[in-house]
C-alpha positions in Angstrom: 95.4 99.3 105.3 95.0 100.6 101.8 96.7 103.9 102.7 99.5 102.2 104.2 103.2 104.3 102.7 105.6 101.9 105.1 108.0 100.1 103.4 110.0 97.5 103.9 113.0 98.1 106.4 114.8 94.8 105.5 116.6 94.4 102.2 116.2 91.1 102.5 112.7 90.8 103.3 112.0 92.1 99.4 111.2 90.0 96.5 114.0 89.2 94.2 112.4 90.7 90.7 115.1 92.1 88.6 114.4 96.1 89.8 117.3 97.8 91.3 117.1 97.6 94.8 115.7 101.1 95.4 112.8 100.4 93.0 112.1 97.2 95.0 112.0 99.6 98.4 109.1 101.9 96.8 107.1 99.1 95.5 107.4 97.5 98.6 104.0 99.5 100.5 100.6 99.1 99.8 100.2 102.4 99.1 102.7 103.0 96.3 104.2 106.8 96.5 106.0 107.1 93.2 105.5 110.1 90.2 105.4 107.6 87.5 104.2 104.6 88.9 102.3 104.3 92.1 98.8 104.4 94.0 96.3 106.4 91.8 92.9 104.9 93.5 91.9 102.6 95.9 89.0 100.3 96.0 86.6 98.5 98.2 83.9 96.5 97.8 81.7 95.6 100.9 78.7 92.9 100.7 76.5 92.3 103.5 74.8 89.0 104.1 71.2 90.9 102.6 73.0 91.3 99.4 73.3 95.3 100.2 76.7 96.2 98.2 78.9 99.4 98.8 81.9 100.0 96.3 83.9 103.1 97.5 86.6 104.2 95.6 89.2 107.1 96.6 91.4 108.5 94.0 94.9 110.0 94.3 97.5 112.6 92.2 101.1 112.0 91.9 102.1 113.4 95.1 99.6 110.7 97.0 96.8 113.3 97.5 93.6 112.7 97.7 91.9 114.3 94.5 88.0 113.0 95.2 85.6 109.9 96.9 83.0 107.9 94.7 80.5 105.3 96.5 78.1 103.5 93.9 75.4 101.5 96.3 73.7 98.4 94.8 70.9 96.1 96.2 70.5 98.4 99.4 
């Protein structure tokens, strides 16, 4: 879901901000594509009921590639 680059087809589904329409459009994914503005990492934290923790993190250049992977485990 993180890596998701779809944006909104509807014009009228976006938020009403300010931006200029087109800005609006990029913004609109989760994963933001954009040189100087967008997507640089993404983050998740899993905790299981034992209190076992997994952060993974997954980092990104400008062009939306993936640059290198970090997992830090706590409590396992």
């Amino acid at each position: 879901m993180l890596a998701d680059r779809t944006q909104v087809t509807s014009d009228e589904e976006l938020p009403r901000t300010g931006l200029p329409i087109e800005r609006e459009r990029t913004l609109s994914s989760p994963f933001v594509l954009d040189a100087r503005y967008g997507t640089r990492c993404s983050t998740i934290v899993m905790i299981e009921h034992s209190g076992a923790t997994l952060i993974a993190e997954r980092r990104f250049d400008s062009n939306g590639v993936s640059t290198g992977e970090s997992e830090l485990a706590l409590n396992a």
